[in-house]
N, C-alpha and C positions, 0 to 999 in steps of 0.2 A: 646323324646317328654315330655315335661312340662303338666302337667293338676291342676287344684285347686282342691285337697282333702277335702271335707267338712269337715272329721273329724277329720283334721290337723287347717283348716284354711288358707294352706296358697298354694302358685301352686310350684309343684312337680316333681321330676323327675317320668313317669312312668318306674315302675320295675317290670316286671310278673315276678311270681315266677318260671318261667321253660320255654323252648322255646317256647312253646307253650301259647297264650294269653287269658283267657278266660274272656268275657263281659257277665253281664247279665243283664238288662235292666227289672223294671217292665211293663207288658204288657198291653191290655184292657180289661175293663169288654166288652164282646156284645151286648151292647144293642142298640147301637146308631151308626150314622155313623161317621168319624175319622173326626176332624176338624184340623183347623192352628197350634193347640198345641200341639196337637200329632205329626202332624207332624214337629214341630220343633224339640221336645225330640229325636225321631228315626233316624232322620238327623244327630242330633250332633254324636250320637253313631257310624250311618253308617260311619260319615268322621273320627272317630276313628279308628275303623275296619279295613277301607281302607288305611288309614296313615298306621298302625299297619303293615298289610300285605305287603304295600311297602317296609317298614324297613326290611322285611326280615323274620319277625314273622308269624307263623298259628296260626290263630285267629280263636275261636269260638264262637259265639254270639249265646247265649239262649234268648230269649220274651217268657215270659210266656203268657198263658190266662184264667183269670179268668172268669170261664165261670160258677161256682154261685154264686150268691149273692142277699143281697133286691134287690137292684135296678134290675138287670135282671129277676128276681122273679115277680117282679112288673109290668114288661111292659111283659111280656110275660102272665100274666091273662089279663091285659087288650086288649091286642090285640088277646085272647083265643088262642095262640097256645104254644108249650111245650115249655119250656127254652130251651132245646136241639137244636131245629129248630132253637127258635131265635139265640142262637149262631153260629149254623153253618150257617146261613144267614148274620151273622156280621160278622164273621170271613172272610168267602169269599170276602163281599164286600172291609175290612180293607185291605185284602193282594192286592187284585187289587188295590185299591187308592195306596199303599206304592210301589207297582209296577210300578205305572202311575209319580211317582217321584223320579225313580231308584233309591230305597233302594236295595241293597242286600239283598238276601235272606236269613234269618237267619238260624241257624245249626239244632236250634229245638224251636219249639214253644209248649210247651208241657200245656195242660190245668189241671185245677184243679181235676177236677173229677176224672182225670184218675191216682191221685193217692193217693186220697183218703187213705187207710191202710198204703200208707209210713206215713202220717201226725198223725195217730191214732195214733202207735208207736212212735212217736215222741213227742205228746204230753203225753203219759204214762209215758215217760223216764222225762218228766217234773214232772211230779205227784208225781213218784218214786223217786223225786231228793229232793223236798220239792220246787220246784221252781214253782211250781201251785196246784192251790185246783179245789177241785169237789161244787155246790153251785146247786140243782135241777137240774143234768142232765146237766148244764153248766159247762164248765172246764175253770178257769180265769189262767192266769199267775201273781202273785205274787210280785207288782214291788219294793214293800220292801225288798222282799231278796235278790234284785240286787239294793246293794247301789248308783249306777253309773248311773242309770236308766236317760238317759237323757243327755247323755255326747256327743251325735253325736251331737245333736241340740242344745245343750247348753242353753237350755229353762229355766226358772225356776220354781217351781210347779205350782204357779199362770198360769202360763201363758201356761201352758202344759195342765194342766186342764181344761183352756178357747179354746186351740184349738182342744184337745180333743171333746168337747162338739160340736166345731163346723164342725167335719167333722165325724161325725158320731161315736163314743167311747162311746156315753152315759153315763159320768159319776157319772151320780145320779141313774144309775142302781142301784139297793138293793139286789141284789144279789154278789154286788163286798164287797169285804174288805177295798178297796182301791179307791177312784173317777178312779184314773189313770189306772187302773188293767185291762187290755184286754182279749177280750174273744178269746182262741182258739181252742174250741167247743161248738156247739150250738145245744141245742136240738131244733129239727124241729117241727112248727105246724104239726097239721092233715095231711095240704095239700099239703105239704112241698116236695120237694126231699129229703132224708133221708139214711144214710150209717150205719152201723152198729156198737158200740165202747162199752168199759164197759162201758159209764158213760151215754147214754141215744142214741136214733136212731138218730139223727142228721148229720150236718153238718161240715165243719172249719171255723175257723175264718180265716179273711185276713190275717193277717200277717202271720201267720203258711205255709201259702199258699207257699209266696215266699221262707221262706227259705228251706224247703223241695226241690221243686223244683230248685233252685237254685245248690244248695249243689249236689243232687244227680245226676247233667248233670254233672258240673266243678269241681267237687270235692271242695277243699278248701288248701288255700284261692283261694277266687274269685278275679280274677285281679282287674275287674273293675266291680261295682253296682252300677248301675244308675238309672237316672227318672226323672221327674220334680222335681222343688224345695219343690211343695207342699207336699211331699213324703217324706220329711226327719222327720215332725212329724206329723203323726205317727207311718206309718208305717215303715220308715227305723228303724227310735230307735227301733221300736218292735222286727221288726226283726233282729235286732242288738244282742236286750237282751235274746231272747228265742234261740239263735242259740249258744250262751257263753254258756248259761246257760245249756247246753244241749251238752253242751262240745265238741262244735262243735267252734275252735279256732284256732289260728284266723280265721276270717270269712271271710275278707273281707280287699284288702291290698287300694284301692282305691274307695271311694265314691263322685259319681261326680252325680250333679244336676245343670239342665238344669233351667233356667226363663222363667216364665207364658208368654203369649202371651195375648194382651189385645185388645178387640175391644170397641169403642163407648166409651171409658172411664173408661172401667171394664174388670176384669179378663172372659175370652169365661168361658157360664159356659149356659147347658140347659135351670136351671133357669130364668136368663136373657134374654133368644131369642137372642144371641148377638152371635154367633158360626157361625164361617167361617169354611163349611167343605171343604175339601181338592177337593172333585167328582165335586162339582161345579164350584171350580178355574181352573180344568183338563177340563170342559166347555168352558172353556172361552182361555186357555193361553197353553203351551206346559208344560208337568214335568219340563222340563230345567228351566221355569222362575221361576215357584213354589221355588225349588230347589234355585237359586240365591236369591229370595226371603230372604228366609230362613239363606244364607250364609252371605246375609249383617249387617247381625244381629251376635255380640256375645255372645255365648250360656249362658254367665252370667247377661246378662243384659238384664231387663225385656222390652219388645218394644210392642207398636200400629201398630195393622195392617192398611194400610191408602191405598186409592186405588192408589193414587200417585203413591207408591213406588211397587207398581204390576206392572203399567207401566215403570218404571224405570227399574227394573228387565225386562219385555221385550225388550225393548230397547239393555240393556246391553248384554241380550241373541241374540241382530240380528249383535249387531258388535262381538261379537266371532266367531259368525257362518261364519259370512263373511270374517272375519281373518283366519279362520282355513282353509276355501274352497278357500284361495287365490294361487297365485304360489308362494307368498311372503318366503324369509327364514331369519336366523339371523346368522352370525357369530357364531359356538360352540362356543367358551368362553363369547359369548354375552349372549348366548340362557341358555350354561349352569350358570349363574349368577343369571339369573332371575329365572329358574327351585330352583336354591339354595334359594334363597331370600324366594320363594313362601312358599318352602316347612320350612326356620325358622320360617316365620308367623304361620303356621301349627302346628309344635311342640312349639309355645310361644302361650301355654295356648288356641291353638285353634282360633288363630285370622282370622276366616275365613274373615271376614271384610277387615282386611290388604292383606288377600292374594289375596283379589279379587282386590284388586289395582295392586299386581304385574300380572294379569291378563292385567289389562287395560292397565298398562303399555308393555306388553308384545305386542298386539293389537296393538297400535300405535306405536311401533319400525317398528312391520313386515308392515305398512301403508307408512311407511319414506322407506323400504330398498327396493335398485333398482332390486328386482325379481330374481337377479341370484343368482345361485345353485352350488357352489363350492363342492367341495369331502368332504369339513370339514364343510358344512354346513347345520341347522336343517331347517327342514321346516316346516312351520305355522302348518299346521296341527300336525304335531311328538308334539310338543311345545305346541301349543294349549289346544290341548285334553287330551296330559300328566297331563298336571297342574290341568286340570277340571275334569279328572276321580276322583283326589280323593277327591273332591266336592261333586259325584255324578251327574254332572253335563253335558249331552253330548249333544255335539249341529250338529253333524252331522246326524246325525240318521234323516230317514223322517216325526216323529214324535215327535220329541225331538227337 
């Protein structure tokens, strides 16, 4: 399998470092329910996974959850109840939705909280390196002592510091050294949830989050770290630089990011009111089309969700159904050609797009062949649903 390494530039042979594969994937904050873009990110990984496992490999797949932060801090006063609750009320409903569009189950979904003292430790060993300072109880990481600072996203200061500014880094904080310098301790107000560290009661910053977590499921290197694209600045670079920095290297042999999904014109974002969640399309259509949805689209290339193509995805999902449940078969070397074809779309960079064509064509062969059933011959179904497992994708199921 070929993938596009972000921090190469260019698409790749995948190579885990040991038989074994490990994916980590950043996760949700809980606050909210999962929409279109979450579930595209989780998707691509799942047909990773899945690919992966067919080849022959055991796969592990880590989601973390960042289960503190403002924003979850914020909707949990207003709607007066603990953060605690609110997350395990968003987690529950997340894993149903990603269930309701047969994601596999990930190996471990480990939240923040719960490891808390790995991260203290982690950022001392920064402290004690010279690779971060102490600033009122806040501990920043240092991004002048990592000359490189910036080399995943290939940004340039200007423009690191503009988007910095725009997704929350705060660069005109006064307590940094640096505009770019991220926080990965945070002393907590009053009213705050609060852990205990030398450097003040608080919290972690994000980025510290994943690579702790990360590292200590997969060890290192991590095969594969992924997430959306809006992910690679900041927080991939961050966690890029504090994980080096902390002599934790290499980190990371592949970084793969996913493209925004946009509706009405704009990136899905709360803000906006523009957010297709995934519990209301499970409303209206089967996981299966969700699922094709998702696979017509490639993982590098940013797309509009458009109702059209909802229905076009059902559609698509009632002739496989009907392919798979026929008595139809195809000649082995026919069946196996197409099973071939499918699966090079697959490993060339994830062309779910393409593969779903060797679908169709698959579909209208078994619609032309005269129904009989030779010793050497596969049938719609074997063929069918081989192809579409590793989509995610299953359309015999009474609810799929």
């Amino acid at each position: 399998m070929r993938v596009f390494d972000t921090a190469r530039q260019a698409v790749v042979p995948f190579e885990p470092h040991a038989e074994r594969a490990g994916i980590y994937v950043c996760g949700i904050t809980p606050y909210e329910a999962a929409h279109l873009g979450h579930a595209f990110t989780y998707h691509v990984f799942d047909v990773v996974a899945r690919r992966l496992e067919a080849s022959g490999l055991s796969v592990r797949t880590v989601r973390n959850v960042t289960d503190v932060d403002d924003d979850i801090l914020r909707v949990a006063r207003e709607r007066g109840v603990d953060f605690r609750a609110l997350a395990d009320e968003q987690v529950h409903r997340f894993d149903s939705d990603m269930r309701g569009i047969g994601l596999l189950e990930v190996n471990a979904a480990p939240r923040a909280t719960e490891h808390v003292p790995e991260m203290v430790r982690f950022v001392a060993r920064l402290v004690e390196s010279g690779f971060a300072y102490i600033s009122d109880g806040w501990v920043y990481f240092d991004t002048r002592a990592l000359p490189d600072y910036g080399r995943l996203s290939r940004l340039t200061e200007p423009e690191m510091i503009d988007l910095s500014r725009e997704r929350g880094g705060n660069p005109e904080d006064t307590r940094k050294r640096h505009p770019l310098d991220f926080v990965l301790w945070q002393r907590s107000a009053p009213d705050e949830p609060h852990w205990p560290s030398p450097w003040s009661d608080g919290r972690p910053g994000w980025h510290i989050e994943c690579s702790v977590l990360s590292t200590a499921d997969l060890g290192v290197p991590i095969d594969v770290h992924g997430g959306g694209d809006d992910l690679i600045f900041p927080h991939h670079e961050s966690e890029l630089a504090q994980a080096e920095a902390g002599g934790v290297a290499p980190f990371v042999r592949h970084w793969v990011h996913v493209a925004m999904v946009r509706h009405e014109g704009e990136k899905m974002s709360k803000s906006l009111g523009n957010l297709v969640f995934v519990r209301d399309l499970l409303h209206r259509v089967p996981g299966a089309t969700v699922r094709l949805l998702l696979a017509a689209h490639h993982y590098r290339a940013t797309w509009q969700f458009e109702e059209h193509e909802l229905q076009h995805a059902d559609a698509r999902r009632r002739v496989y159904q009907e392919a798979a449940a026929s008595m139809s078969a195809l000649e082995r070397t026919e069946a196996n050609a197409l099973r071939d074809e499918f699966m090079d779309r697959i490993d060339d960079d994830l062309d779910t797009p393409g593969a779903l064509r060797i679908v169709d064509l698959a579909a209208t062969a078994l619609g032309h062949s005269d129904g009989s059933m030779t010793s050497d011959a596969v049938s719609a179904d074997e063929l069918i649903t081989g192809m579409l497992d590793i989509l995610g994708v299953r359309v015999t199921s009474a609810v799929a």
